[in-house]
Phi, psi and omega in degrees: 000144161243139175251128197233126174326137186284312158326306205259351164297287172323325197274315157296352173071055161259143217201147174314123187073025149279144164269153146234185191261168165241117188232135188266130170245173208302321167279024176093000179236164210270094186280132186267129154240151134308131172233173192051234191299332195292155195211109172255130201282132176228336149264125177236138168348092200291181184188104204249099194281142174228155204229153160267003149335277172343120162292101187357328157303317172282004184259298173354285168304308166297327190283335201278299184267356140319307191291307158336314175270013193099011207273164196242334166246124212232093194247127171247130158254134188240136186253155194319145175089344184287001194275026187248335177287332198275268187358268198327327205268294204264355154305321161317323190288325191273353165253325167282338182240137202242113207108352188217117180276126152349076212228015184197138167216135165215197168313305211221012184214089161274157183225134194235127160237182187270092173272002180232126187247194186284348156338282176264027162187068165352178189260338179295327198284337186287322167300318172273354156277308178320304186294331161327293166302331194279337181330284217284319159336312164277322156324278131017288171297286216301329190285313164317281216288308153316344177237336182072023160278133203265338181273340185279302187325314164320333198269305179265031117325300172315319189274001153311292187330310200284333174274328153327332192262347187274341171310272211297337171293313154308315176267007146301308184281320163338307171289345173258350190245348145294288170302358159221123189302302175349273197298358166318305158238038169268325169273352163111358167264137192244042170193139175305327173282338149303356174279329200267287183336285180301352182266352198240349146277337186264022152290323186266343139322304189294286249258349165329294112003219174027298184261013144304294180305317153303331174269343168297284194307276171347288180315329162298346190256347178275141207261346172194160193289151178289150178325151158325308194292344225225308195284330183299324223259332186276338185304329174305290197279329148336293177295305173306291185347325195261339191269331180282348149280346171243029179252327181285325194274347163294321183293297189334304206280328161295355207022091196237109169294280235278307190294327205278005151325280212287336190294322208281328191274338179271346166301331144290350158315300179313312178292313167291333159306307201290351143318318197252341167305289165332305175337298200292336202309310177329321168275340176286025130096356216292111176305149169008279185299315205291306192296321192281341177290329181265355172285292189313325181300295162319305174323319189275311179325276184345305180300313161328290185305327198269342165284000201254337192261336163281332200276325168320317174277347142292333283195303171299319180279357187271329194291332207282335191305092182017078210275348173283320171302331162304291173326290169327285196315288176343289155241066160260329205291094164252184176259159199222157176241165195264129169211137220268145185280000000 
């Protein structure tokens, strides 16, 4: 049995026969959580002024880094002349944001709440569909853009959005999981510093995304396809590019130190083909437009490889985290029953 001061038992709403956890930390000293059923509210109701002043982007934003911070309810107030700000707002919510609903309308007031949490979708399992998507996103493009199909590319453009929603819904639960130690490994993380880790993997996923989307916007513009000769050298670095990003999200889940090595030289590879690619343009006869679309199209490839080298080197750096203290902590953590002083 442990006896825990009654003020901070009562201030967390803890009550006979709740648990908490006892996690032994890296100086030796002991962090108390609240578990299970206690539930400490740390988002009330957020609340986002809209001015007609205000560029419709900024009412975006604000309402975003609500959702960000965790609020599980979001009230937009729109002040007269603002009703061109309501369009904008809920088209963002429905492409950018994961979870979040309409559930109050009025003239001059929405209310939005989050119905999906970190319960049904942790942050590893949210990372590995997100890093799925950014895969095929990439694939995908290069395959556009190598065929000059206009429709596919279009499509993964569309798919940008969707890995945007998985972004921002992840660093929502980061963030909530870092301001309350509780949630730490209800989202699937057992440390604020695996938190710092994972934010800084799904950034190079999103920017992943991104130059994906860019090289689909490239394809659009081309009216026919490039040369063999011209497609082979990028189809190369392409391909290192995909593998080396996707041997760092194999190492993340294992934290495999030796793949995330091997990951880091072959991203470099990739950067140096897509270099020595650049190099070549010249010699391939290209007109104007066509050699600059494949020079930015090799760049976003390049850029591809150096986040896959990055998210490795996160990877390196999540295992070195006192992996003896990991291990301790694991079988130290017991569970305790409450008994009132």
């Amino acid at each position: 049995m442990v006896s825990l001061p009654k003020r901070w038992a009562r201030s967390v709403g803890l009550k006979p026969g709740h648990q908490v956890a006892l996690i032994p930390q890296p100086d030796s000293s002991l962090l108390l959580v609240p578990r299970g059923e206690v539930k400490v509210d740390v988002a009330h109701e957020a609340l986002v002024e809209a001015h007609p002043s205000m560029d419709p982007e900024a009412v975006v934003r604000d309402f975003i880094s609500r959702y960000l911070a965790g609020h599980e309810a979001i009230r937009v107030r729109f002040h007269e002349g603002a009703s061109r700000h309501r369009a904008a707002l809920k088209e963002a919510i429905r492409r950018k944001l994961m979870g979040v609903e309409v559930i109050e309308e009025s003239a001059d007031e929405l209310l939005t709440q989050c119905l999906v949490g970190y319960v049904e979708l942790p942050v590893k399992r949210a990372v590995s569909r997100m890093s799925n998507l950014a895969h095929s996103m990439h694939r995908d493009a290069f395959s556009a853009y190598a065929s000059a199909d206009h429709g596919l590319a279009s499509e993964v453009i569309d798919r940008d959005d969707e890995v945007d929603r998985f972004y921002f819904f992840i660093v929502r639960q980061l963030k909530m999981a870092v301001q309350n130690r509780a949630l730490s490994e209800e989202v699937g993380l057992s440390s604020p510093r695996d938190c710092l880790g994972y934010r800084l993997v799904v950034k190079s996923v999103e920017r992943v995304a991104d130059h994906a989307a860019r090289i689909a916007c490239l394809a659009l513009g081309l009216e026919k396809r490039l040369s063999l000769e011209a497609l082979s050298r990028a189809s190369k670095v392409s391909e290192l590019a995909g593998r080396a990003y996707l041997r760092a999200m194999e190492a993340l889940e294992g934290l495999d130190v030796e793949e995330a090595h091997r990951c880091m030289s072959l991203s470099a590879e990739a950067v140096r083909a897509g270099r020595s690619a650049v190099e070549e343009l010249i010699s391939l006869g290209l007109d104007a437009r066509s050699a600059v679309s494949l020079s930015l199209a090799l760049d976003s490839l390049r850029r591809i490889a150096e986040y896959g080298a990055d998210i490795a080197e996160v990877v390196i750096n999540l295992a070195a985290a006192a992996p003896t203290t990991r291990a301790w902590a694991q079988e130290a953590r017991r569970w305790v029953g409450i008994r009132w002083p």
